[in-house]
C-alpha positions in Angstrom: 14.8 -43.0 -50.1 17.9 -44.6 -50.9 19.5 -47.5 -48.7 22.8 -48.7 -49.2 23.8 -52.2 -50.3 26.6 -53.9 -49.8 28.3 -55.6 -52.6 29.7 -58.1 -50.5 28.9 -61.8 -51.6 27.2 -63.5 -48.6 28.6 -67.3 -50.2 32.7 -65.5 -49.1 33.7 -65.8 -52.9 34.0 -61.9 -53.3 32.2 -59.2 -54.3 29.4 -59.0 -56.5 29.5 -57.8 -60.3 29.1 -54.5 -60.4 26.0 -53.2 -61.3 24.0 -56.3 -60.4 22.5 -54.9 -57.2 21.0 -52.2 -59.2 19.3 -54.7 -61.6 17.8 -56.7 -59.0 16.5 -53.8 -57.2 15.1 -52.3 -61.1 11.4 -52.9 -61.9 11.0 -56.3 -63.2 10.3 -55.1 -66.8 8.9 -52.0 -69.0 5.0 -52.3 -69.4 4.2 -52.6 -73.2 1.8 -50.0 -74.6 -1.9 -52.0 -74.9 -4.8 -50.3 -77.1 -8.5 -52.3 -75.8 -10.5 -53.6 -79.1 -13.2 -50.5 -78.7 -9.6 -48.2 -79.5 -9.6 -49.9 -83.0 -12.0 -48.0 -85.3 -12.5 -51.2 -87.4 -13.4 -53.1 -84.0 -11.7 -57.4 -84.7 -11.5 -56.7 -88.5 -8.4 -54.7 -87.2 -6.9 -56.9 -84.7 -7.2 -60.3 -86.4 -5.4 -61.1 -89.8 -6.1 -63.9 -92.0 -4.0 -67.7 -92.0 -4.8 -70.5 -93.9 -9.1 -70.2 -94.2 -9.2 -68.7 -91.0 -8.6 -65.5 -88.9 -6.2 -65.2 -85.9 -4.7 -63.2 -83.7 -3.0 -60.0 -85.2 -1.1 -58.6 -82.0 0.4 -60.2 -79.2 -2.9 -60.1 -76.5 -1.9 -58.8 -73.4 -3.6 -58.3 -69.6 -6.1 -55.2 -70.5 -4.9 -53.6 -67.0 -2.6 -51.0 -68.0 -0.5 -51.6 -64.8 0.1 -55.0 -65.9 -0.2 -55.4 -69.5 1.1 -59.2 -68.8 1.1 -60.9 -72.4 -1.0 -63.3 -72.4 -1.4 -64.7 -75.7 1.5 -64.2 -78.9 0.3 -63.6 -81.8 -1.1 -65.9 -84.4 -2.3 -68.7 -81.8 -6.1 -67.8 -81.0 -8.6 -68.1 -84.0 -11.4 -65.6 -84.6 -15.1 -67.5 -83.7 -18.2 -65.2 -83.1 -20.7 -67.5 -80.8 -22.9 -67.2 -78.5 -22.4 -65.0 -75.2 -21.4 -66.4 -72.0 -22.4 -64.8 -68.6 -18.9 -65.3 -66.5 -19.9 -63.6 -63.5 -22.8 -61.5 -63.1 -22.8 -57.4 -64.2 -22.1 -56.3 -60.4 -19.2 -58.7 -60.1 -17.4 -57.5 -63.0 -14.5 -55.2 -62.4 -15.3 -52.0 -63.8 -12.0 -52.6 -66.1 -13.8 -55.3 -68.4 -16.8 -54.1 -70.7 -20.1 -55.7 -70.1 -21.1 -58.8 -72.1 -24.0 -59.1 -74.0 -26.4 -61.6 -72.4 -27.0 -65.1 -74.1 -27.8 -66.0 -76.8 -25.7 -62.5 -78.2 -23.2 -63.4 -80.5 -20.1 -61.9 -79.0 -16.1 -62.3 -80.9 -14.1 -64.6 -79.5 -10.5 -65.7 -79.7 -10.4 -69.3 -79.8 -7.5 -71.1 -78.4 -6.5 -75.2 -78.8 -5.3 -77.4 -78.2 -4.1 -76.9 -74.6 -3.3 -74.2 -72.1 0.5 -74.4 -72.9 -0.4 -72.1 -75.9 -0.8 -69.2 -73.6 2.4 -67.6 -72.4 0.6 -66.6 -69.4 -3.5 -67.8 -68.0 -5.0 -68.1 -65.0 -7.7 -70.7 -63.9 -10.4 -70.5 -61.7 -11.8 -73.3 -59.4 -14.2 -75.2 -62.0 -18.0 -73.7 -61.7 -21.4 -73.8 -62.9 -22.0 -71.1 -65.6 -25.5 -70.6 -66.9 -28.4 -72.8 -67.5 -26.1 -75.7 -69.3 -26.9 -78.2 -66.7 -23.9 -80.9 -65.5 -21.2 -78.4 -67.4 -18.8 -77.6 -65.3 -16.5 -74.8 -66.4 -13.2 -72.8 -66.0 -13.2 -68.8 -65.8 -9.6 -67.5 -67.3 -7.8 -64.6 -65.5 -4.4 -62.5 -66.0 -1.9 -64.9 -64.4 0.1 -62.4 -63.1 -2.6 -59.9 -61.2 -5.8 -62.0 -61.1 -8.0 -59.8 -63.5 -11.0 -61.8 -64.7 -12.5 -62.9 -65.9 -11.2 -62.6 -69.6 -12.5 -65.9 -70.9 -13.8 -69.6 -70.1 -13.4 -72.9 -70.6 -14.7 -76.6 -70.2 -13.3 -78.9 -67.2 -11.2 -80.6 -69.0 -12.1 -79.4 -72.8 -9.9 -78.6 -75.1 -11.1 -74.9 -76.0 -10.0 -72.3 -74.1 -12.2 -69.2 -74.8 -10.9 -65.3 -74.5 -13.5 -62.8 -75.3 -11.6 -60.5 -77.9 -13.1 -57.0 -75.7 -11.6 -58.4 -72.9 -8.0 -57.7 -73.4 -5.8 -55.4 -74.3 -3.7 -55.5 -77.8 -0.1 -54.6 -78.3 -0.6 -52.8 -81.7 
């Protein structure tokens, strides 16, 4: 259904440019194309590429809901670590989106992030928490900014490393 607009500046200097109306009412952007890390055949061998002595980030990593696809890392910034698994939230509270995580002390890929949060384009924090059995660490849970899916990653209250577990979102490749 289509409504009509009036063109009409509301500030009295005149009409608006033409087509303007039509770009605000527009979706706010094209969803990129995202491929999950179990869509690589080669699994994070694919997806990370080598810099210096270390792997990183191949493609841009992005929000793994289809619907979003929010970037939420360029590529390049997050470095390769396989460590130990983390249990973020338990199996039942996990959107159905996000694969299952081995329990600890599985050694699961990571993507690494430092030395701040201003390396992600786009992250979301949770209210700090208790995860696991590390006693008097308090920790962050990292979401898609822009729809709340989580969570993706982790990190410390006030650390330094920011954690995304590399099956938990989505790849522009």
């Amino acid at each position: 259904m289509s409504e009509a607009v009036s063109t009409e500046s509301t500030s009295g200097q005149g009409p608006l440019p033409p087509g303007i109306m039509e770009a605000l009412l527009s979706p706010s952007r094209n969803r990129p194309a995202l491929r999950t890390l179990a869509s690589f055949s080669g699994g994070v061998t694919d997806v990370s590429m080598p810099e210096s002595v270390v792997l990183v980030n191949k493609y841009d990593l992005l929000c793994p809901r289809p619907e979003c696809a929010s970037l939420i890392l360029r590529t390049g910034v997050g470095k390769l670590v396989e460590k130990p698994s983390v249990q973020m939230a338990p199996a039942e509270r996990t959107p159905a989106l996000l694969p299952h995580l081995p329990d600890p002390p599985a050694l699961v890929e990571w993507w690494l992030v430092t030395p701040s949060p201003m390396e992600f384009e786009n992250i979301g924090f949770s209210k700090p928490l208790m995860l696991g059995g590390d006693a008097g660490t308090q920790m962050k849970l990292l979401t898609c900014a822009e729809c709340d899916l989580g969570p993706l990653g982790w990190s410390e209250v006030g650390g330094t490393e920011f954690w995304l577990a590399c099956s938990r979102v989505g790849y522009r490749a």
